[in-house]
Structure formats: structure tokens, C-alpha cells
C-alpha positions in Angstrom: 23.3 76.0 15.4 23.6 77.6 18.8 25.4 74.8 20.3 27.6 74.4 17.7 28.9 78.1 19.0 29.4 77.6 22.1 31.7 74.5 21.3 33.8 77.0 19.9 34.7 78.6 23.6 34.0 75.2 25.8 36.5 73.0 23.8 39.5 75.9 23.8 38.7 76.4 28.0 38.6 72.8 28.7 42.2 72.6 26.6 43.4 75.9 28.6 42.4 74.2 32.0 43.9 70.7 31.2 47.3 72.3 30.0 47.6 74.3 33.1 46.8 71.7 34.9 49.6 69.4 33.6 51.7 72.0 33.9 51.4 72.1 37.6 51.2 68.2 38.3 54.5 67.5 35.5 58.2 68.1 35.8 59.1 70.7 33.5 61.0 68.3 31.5 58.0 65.7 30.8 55.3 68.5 30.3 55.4 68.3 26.5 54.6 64.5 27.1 52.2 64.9 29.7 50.4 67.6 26.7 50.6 64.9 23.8 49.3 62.3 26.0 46.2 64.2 27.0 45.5 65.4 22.8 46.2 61.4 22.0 43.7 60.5 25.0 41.4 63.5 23.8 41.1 63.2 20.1 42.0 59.3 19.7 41.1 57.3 22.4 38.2 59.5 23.7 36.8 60.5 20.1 37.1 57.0 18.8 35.1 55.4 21.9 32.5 57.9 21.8 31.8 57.0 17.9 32.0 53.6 18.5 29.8 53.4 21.3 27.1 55.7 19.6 27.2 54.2 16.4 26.3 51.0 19.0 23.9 52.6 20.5 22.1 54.1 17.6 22.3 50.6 15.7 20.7 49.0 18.7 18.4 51.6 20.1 17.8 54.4 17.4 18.4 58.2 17.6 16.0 58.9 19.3 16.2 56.3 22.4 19.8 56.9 22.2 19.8 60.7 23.1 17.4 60.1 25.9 19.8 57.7 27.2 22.8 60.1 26.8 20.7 62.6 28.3 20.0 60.5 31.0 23.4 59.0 31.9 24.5 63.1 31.9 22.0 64.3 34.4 22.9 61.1 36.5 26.5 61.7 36.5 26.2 65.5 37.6 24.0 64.8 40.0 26.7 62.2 41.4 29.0 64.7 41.0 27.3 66.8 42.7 26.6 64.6 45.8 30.1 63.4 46.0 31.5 67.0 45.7 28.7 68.1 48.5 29.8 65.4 51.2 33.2 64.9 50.3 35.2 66.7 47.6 34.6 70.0 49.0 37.0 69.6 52.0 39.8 69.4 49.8 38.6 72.7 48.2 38.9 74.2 51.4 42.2 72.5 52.6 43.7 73.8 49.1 42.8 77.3 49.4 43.8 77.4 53.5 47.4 76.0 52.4 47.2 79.1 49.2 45.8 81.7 51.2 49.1 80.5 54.2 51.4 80.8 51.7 50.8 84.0 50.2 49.9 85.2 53.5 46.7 87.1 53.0 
């Protein structure tokens, strides 16, 4: 059950942060396409995948295999996140706010 709340928050942040971000990469006149791309990629094509490819897994592996794997193919990807943000991402962090903080002038 606690999980289940905090999907309630996660889900609407991650749709604040992805409309504000097509908002700033979009022309104003192909935003409301850019918006009904990402629900179709979101709720279709994202969605649909994921139950296919755990139904798959479940059918081949079993619950219990299957969470382990999921579990395991999440703290892999962070952790490759995290490497690639450590020794490379994080310069474009820093050029991005230098260029904000320049044109604002503080």
C-alpha cells in the first residue's frame, strides 16, 4: 500500500517535468503535438511494452525470478547513470547554469 501512494505524487511530477520540458525544446505552435506524443509514448507504447515484456518474463522466469531481475537491471542502470553523470554529464550541468547565471546577470 505505501507505494501505491507515492505513485500518486511521482507520476504527476514526472508529467509536470516532461511538459515543461517540451515546452522549452518545442515551437509554440507544435507544443500540443510534442504533449500528445509523449502521453501516446507514455501510456501506449511504454505501458504496452512493459506488460508485454513482464508477462514474458513472468511466463519464462516466475514472479519471483522476475522481480529480482527487474530489481537488478534498476540498480544497474542507476549505477550507470550515475557513472556516466559523474565523468561526463555533469559538465553540461555546469555549462547550463554558467550561460543562466550570464544571462540573468547574478
Amino acid at each position: 500500500f505505501p507505494f501505491e501512494a507515492i505513485e500518486s505524487v511521482s507520476v504527476h511530477l514526472m508529467w509536470v517535468a516532461a511538459a515543461t520540458y517540451c515546452a522549452r525544446i518545442s515551437p509554440k505552435s507544435l507544443l500540443a503535438t510534442l504533449i500528445g506524443v509523449l502521453g501516446m509514448a507514455h501510456f501506449s507504447l511504454g505501458r504496452g511494452s512493459g506488460s508485454f515484456a513482464g508477462g514474458f518474463l513472468i511466463g519464462s522466469f516466475g514472479i519471483r525470478q522476475t522481480f529480482r531481475l527487474i530489481g537488478l537491471m534498476a540498480v544497474i542502470a542507476g549505477a550507470v547513470y550515475g557513472l556516466l553523470y559523474f565523468f561526463w554529464l555533469h559538465k553540461y550541468d555546469y555549462v547550463a547554469k554558467t550561460n543562466s547565471e550570464a544571462s540573468t546577470g547574478m
